[in-house]
Rosetta silent file (secondary structure, phi, psi, omega in degrees, C-alpha in Angstrom):
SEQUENCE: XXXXXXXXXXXXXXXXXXXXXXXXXXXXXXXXXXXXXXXXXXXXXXXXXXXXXXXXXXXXXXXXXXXXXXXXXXXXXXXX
SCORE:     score description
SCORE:     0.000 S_00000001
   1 L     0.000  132.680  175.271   37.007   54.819   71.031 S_00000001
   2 L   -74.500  122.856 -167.351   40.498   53.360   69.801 S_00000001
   3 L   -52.071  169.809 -175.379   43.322   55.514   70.150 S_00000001
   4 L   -91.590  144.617  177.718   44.342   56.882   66.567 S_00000001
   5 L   -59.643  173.759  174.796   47.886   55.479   65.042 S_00000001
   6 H   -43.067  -58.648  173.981   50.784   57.496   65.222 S_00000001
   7 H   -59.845  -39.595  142.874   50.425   59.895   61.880 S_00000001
   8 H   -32.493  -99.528  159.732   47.072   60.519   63.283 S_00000001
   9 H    -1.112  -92.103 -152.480   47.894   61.529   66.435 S_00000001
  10 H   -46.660  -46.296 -171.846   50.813   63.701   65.370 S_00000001
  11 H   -74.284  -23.153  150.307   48.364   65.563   62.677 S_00000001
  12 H   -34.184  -70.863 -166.445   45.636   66.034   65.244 S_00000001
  13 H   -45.685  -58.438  168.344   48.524   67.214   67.627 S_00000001
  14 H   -80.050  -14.455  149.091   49.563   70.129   64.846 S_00000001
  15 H   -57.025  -65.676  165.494   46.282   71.312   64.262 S_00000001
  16 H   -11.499  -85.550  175.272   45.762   71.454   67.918 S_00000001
  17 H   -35.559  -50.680  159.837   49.120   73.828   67.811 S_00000001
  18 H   -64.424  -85.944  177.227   47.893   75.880   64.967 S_00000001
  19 H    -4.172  -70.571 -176.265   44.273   76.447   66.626 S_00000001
  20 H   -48.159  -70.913 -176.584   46.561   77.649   70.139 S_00000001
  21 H   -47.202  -24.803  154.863   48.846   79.649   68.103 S_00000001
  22 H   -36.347  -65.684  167.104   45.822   81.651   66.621 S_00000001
  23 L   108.396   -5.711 -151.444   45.262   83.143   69.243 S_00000001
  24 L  -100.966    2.250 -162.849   41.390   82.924   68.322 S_00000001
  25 L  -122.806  132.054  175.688   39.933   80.634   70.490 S_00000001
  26 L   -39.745  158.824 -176.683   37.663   81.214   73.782 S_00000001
  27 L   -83.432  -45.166  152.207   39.986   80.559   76.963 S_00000001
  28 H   -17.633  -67.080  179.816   37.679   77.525   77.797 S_00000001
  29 H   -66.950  -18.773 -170.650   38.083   75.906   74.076 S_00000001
  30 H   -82.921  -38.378 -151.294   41.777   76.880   74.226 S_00000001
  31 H   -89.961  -25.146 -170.208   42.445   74.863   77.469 S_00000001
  32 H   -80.688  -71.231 -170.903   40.341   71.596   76.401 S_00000001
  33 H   -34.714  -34.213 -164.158   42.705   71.673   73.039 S_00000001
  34 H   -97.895   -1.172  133.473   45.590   71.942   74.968 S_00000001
  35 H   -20.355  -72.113 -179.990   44.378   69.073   77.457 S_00000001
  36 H   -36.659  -38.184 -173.272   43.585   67.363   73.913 S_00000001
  37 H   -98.788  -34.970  177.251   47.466   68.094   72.578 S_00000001
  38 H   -51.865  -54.494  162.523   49.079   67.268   76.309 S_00000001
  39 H   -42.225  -39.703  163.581   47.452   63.728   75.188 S_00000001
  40 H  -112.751   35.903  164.002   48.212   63.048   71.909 S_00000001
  41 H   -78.153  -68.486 -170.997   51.508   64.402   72.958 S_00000001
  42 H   -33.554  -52.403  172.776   51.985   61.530   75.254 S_00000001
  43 H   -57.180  -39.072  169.631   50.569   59.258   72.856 S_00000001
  44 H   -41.493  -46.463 -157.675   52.568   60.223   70.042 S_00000001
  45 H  -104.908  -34.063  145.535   55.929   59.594   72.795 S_00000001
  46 H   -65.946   16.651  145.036   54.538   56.469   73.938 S_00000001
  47 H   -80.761  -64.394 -164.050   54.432   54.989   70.274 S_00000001
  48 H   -74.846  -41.825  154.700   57.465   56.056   69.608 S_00000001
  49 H  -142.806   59.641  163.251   58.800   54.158   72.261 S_00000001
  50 H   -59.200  -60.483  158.522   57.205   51.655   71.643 S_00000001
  51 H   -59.315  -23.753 -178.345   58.759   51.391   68.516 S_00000001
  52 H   -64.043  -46.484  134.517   62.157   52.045   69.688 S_00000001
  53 H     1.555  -83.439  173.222   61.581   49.208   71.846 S_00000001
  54 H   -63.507  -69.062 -175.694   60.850   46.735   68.845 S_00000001
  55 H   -59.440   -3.043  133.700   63.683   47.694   66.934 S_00000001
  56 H   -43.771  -80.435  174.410   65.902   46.609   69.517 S_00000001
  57 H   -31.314  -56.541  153.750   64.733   43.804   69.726 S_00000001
  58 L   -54.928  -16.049  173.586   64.887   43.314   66.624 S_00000001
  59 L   -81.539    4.462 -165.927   68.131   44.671   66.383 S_00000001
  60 L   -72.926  173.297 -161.354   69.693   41.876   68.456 S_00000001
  61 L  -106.770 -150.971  174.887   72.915   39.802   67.991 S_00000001
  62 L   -95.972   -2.635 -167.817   72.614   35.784   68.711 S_00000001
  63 L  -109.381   -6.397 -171.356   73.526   36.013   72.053 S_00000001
  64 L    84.621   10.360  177.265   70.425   38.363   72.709 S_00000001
  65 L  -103.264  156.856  177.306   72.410   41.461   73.199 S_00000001
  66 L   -42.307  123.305  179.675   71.768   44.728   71.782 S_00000001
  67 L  -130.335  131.732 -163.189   73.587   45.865   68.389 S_00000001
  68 L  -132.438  114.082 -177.186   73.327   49.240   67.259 S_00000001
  69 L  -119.031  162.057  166.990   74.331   49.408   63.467 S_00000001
  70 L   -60.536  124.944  166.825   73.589   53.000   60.889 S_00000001
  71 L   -47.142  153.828 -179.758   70.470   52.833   58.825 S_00000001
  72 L   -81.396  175.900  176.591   72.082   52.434   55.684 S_00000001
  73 L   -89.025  116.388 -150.354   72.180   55.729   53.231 S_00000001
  74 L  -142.223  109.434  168.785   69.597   55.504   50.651 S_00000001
  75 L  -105.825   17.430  153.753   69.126   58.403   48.926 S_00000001
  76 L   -91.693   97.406  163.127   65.538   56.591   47.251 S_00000001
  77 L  -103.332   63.674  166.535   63.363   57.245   50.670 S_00000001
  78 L   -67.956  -26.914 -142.319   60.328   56.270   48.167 S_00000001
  79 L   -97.438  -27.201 -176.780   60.018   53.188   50.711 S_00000001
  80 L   -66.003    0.000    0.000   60.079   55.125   53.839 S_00000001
């Protein structure tokens, strides 16, 4: 099965938290969720920096070194 993208993950990942936080769940079923949320913890944090990663890269000067400028200030985040 193909891991799930990032927003996926993460909403899996907060059900998971609500379900635990219930309180309602057999202690078996509680520990295979939180097996389930230690995983699409990771995944979530290995995505991320993965992207962090690319936008280096992409962030680079001409010489190939790193340049770390502010996203600009947008106050339409329709696009985000």
């Amino acid at each position: 099965m193909a891991s799930p993208n990032f927003e996926k993950a993460l909403q899996q990942l907060e059900e998971i938290v609500h379900e635990l936080e219930s309180g309602d769940l057999p202690l078996e079923k509680a520990l295979k969720k939180f097996e389930d949320g230690v995983r699409l913890s990771k995944l979530c944090a290995d995505k991320l920096d993965e992207t962090e990663k690319r936008v280096i890269l992409l962030m680079q000067d001409s010489a190939g070194n790193p340049t770390e400028a502010p996203f600009p200030e947008n106050s339409d985040q329709s696009d985000v």
